[in-house]
PATORFI-334553 format. One record per residue (C-alpha): residue number from 1; x, y, z; residue in three letters. Coordinates in Angstrom, 3 decimals, decimal comma, always signed. Each point is the difference from the previous one (the first is absolute). Last residue first. Layout:
N
<site><num>NUM</num><X>X</X><Y>Y</Y><Z>Z</Z><residu>ALA</residu></site>
...
This chain:
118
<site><num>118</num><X>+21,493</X><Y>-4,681</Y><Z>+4,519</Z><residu>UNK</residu></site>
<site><num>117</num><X>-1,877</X><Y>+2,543</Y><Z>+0,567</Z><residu>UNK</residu></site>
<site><num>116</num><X>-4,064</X><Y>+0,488</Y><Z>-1,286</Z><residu>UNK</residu></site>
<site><num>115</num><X>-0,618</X><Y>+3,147</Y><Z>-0,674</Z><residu>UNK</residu></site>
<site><num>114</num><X>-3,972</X><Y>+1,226</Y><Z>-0,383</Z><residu>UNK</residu></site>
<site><num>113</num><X>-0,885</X><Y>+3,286</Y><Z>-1,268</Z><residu>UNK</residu></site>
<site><num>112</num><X>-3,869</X><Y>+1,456</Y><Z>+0,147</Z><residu>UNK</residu></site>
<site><num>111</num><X>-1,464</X><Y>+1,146</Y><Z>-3,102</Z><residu>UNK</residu></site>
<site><num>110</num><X>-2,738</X><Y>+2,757</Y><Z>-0,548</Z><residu>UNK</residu></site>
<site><num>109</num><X>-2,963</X><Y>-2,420</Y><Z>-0,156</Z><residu>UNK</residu></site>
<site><num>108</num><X>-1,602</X><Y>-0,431</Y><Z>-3,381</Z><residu>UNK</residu></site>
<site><num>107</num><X>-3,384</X><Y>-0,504</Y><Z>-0,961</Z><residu>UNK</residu></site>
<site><num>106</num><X>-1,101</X><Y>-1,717</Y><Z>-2,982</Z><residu>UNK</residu></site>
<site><num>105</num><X>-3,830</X><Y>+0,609</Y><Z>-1,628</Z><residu>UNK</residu></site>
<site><num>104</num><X>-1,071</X><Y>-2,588</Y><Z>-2,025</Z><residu>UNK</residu></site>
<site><num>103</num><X>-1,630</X><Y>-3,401</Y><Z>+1,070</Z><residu>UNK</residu></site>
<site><num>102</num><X>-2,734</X><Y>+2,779</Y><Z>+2,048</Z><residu>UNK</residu></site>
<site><num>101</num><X>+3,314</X><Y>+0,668</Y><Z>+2,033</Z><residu>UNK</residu></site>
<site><num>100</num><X>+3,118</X><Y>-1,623</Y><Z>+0,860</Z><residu>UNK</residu></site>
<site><num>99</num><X>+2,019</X><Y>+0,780</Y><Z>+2,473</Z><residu>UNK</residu></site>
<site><num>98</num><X>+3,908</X><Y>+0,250</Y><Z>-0,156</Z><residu>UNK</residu></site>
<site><num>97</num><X>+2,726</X><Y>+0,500</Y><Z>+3,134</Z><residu>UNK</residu></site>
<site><num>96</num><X>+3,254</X><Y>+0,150</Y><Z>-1,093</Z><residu>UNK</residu></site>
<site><num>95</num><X>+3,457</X><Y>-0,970</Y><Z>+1,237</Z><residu>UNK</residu></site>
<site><num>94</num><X>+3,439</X><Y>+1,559</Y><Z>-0,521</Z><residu>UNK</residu></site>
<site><num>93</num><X>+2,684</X><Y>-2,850</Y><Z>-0,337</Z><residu>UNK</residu></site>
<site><num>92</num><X>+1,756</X><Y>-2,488</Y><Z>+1,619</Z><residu>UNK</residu></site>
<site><num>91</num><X>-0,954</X><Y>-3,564</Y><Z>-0,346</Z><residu>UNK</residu></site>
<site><num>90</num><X>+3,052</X><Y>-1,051</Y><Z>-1,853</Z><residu>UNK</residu></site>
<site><num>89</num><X>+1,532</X><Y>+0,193</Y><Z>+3,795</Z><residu>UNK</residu></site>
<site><num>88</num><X>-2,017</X><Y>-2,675</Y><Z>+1,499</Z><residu>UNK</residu></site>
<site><num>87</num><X>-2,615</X><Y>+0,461</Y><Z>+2,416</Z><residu>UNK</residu></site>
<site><num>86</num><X>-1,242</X><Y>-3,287</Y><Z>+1,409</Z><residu>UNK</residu></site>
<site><num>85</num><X>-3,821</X><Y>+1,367</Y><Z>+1,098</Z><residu>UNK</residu></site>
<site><num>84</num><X>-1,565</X><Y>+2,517</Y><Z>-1,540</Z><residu>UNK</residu></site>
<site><num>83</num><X>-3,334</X><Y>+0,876</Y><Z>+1,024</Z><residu>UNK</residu></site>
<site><num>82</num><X>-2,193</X><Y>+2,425</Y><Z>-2,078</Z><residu>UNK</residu></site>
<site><num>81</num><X>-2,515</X><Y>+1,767</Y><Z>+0,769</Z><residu>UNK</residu></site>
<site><num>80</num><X>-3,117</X><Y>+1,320</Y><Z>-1,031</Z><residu>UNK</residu></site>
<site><num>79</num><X>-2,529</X><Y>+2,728</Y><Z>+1,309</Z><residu>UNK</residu></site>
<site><num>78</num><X>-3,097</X><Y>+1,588</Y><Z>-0,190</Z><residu>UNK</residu></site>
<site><num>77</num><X>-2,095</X><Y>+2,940</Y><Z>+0,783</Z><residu>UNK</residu></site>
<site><num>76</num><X>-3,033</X><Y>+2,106</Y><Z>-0,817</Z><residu>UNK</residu></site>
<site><num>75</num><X>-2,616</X><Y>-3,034</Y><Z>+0,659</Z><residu>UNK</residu></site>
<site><num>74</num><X>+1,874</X><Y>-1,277</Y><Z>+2,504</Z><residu>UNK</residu></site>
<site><num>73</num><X>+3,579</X><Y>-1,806</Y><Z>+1,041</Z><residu>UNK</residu></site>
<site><num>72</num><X>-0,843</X><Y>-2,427</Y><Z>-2,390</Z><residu>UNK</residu></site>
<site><num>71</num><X>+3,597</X><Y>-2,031</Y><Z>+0,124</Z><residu>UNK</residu></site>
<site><num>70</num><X>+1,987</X><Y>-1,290</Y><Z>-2,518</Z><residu>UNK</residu></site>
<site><num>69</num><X>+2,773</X><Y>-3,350</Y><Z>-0,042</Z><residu>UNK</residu></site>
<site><num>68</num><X>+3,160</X><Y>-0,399</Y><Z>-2,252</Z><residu>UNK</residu></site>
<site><num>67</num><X>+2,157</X><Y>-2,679</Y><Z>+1,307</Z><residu>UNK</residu></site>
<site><num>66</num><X>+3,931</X><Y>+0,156</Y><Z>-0,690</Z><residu>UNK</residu></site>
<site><num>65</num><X>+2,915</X><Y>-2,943</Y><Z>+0,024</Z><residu>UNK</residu></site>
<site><num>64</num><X>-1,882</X><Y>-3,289</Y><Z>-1,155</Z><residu>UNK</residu></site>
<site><num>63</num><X>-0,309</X><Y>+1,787</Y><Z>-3,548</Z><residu>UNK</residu></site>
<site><num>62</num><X>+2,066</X><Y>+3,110</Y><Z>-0,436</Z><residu>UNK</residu></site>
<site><num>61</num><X>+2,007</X><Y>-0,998</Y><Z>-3,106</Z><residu>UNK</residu></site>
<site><num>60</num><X>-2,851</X><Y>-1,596</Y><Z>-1,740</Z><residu>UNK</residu></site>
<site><num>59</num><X>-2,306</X><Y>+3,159</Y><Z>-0,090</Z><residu>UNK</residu></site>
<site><num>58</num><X>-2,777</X><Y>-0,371</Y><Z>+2,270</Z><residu>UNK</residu></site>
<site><num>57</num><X>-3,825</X><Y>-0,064</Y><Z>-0,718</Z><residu>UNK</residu></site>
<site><num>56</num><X>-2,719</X><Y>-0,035</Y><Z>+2,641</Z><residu>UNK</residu></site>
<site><num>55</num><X>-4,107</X><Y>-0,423</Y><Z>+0,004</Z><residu>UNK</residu></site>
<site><num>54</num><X>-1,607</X><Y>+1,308</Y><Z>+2,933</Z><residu>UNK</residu></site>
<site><num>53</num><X>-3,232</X><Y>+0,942</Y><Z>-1,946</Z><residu>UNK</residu></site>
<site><num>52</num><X>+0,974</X><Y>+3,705</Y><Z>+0,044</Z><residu>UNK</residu></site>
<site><num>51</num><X>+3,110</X><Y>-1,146</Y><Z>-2,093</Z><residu>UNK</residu></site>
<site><num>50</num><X>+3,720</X><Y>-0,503</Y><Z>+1,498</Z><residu>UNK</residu></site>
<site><num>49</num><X>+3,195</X><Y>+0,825</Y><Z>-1,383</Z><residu>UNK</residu></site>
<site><num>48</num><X>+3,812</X><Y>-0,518</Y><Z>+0,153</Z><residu>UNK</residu></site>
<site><num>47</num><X>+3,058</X><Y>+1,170</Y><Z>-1,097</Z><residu>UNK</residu></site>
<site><num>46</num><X>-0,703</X><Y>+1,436</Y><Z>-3,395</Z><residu>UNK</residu></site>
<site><num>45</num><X>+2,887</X><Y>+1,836</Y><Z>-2,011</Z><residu>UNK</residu></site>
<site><num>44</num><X>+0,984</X><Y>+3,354</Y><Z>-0,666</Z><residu>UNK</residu></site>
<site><num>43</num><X>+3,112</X><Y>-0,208</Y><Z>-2,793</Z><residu>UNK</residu></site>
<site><num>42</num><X>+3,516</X><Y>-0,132</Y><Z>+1,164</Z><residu>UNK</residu></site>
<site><num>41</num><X>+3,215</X><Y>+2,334</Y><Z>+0,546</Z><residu>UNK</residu></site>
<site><num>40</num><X>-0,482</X><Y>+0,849</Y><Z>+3,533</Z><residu>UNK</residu></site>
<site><num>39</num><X>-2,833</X><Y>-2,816</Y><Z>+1,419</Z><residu>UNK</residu></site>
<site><num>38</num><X>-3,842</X><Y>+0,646</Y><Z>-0,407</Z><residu>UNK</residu></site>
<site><num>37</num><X>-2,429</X><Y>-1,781</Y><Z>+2,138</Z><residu>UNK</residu></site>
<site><num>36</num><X>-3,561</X><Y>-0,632</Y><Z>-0,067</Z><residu>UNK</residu></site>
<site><num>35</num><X>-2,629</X><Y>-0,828</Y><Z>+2,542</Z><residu>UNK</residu></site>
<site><num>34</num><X>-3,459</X><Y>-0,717</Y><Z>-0,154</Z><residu>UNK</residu></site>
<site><num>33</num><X>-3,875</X><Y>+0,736</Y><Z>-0,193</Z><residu>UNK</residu></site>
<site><num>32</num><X>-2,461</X><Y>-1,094</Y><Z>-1,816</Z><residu>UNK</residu></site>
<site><num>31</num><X>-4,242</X><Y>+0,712</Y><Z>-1,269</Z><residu>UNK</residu></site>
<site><num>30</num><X>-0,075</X><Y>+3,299</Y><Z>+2,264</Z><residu>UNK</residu></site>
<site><num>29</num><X>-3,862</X><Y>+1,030</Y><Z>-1,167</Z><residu>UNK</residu></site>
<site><num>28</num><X>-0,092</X><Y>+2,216</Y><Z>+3,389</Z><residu>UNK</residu></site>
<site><num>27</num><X>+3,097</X><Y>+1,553</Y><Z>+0,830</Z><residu>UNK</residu></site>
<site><num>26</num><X>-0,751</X><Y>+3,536</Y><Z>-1,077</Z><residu>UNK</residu></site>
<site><num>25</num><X>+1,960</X><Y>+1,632</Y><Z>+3,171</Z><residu>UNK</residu></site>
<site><num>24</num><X>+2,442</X><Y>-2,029</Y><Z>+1,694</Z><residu>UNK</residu></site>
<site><num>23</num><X>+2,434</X><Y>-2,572</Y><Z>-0,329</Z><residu>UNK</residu></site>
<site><num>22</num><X>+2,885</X><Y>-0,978</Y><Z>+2,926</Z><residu>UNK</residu></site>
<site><num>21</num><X>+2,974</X><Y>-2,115</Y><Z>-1,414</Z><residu>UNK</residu></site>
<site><num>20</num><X>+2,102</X><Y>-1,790</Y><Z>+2,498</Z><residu>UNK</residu></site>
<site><num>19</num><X>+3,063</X><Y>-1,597</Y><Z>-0,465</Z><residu>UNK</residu></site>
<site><num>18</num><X>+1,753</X><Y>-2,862</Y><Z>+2,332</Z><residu>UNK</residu></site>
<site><num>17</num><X>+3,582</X><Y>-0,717</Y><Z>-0,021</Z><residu>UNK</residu></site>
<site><num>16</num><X>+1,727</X><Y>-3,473</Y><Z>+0,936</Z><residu>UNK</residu></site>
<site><num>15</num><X>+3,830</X><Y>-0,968</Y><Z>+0,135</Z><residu>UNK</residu></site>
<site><num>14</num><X>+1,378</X><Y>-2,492</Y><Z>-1,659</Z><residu>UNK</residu></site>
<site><num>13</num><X>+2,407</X><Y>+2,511</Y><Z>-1,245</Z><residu>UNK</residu></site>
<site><num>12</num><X>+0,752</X><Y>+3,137</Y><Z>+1,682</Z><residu>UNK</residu></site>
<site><num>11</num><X>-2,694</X><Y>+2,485</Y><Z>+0,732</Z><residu>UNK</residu></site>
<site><num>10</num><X>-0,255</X><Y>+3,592</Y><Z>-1,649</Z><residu>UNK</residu></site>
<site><num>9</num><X>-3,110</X><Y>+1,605</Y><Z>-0,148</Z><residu>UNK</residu></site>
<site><num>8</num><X>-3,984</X><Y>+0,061</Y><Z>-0,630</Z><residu>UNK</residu></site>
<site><num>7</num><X>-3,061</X><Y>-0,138</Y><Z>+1,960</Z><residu>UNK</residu></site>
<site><num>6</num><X>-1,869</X><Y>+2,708</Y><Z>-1,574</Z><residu>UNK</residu></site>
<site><num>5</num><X>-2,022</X><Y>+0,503</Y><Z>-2,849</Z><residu>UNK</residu></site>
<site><num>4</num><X>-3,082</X><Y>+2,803</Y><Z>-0,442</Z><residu>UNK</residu></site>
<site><num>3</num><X>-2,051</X><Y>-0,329</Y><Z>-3,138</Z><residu>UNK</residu></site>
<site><num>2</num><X>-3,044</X><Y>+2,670</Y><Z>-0,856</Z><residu>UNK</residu></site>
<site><num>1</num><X>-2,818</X><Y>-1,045</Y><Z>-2,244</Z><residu>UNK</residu></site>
């Protein structure tokens, strides 16, 4: 499985960002997808993720702000994003994409930076 992110940048607070993550190659048995984020200094942690079955998960500092949604672009392809709405500067950091496989296989996207300004 192959990750692709876009969509990030630098916006001043309260401002909104939206990141894209296209999959392709083995993507069948894709169980959940998501978001991460890694700040300088911390550990990696979960933003937000949603199951095959629609189901979604947020971490308490991002709820009401971002939506996690997918997309089945095909049967080769497909994609999830993530809308962020009222940036605030703590939300800075490099962002990953993560699918999960067969309930075991993680897949990382390279990283993509967000910076939030005060």
């Amino acid at each position: 499985v192959q990750l692709v992110e876009s969509g990030g940048g630098l916006v001043q607070a309260g401002g909104s960002l939206r990141l894209s993550c296209a999959a392709s190659g083995s993507i069948f048995s894709i169980n959940r997808m998501g978001w991460y984020r890694q700040a300088p200094g911390n550990q990696r942690e979960l933003v937000a993720t949603i199951t095959n079955s629609g189901n979604t998960n947020y971490a308490d500092s991002v709820k009401g702000r971002f939506t996690v949604s997918r997309e089945n672009a095909n049967n080769t392809k497909m994609m999830v994003y993530l809308q962020m709405n009222s940036l605030e500067p703590e939300d800075t950091a490099v962002y990953y994409c993560n699918f999960l496989r067969l309930r075991q296989y993680q897949y990382w996207g390279q990283g993509i930076q967000v910076t939030v300004s005060s």
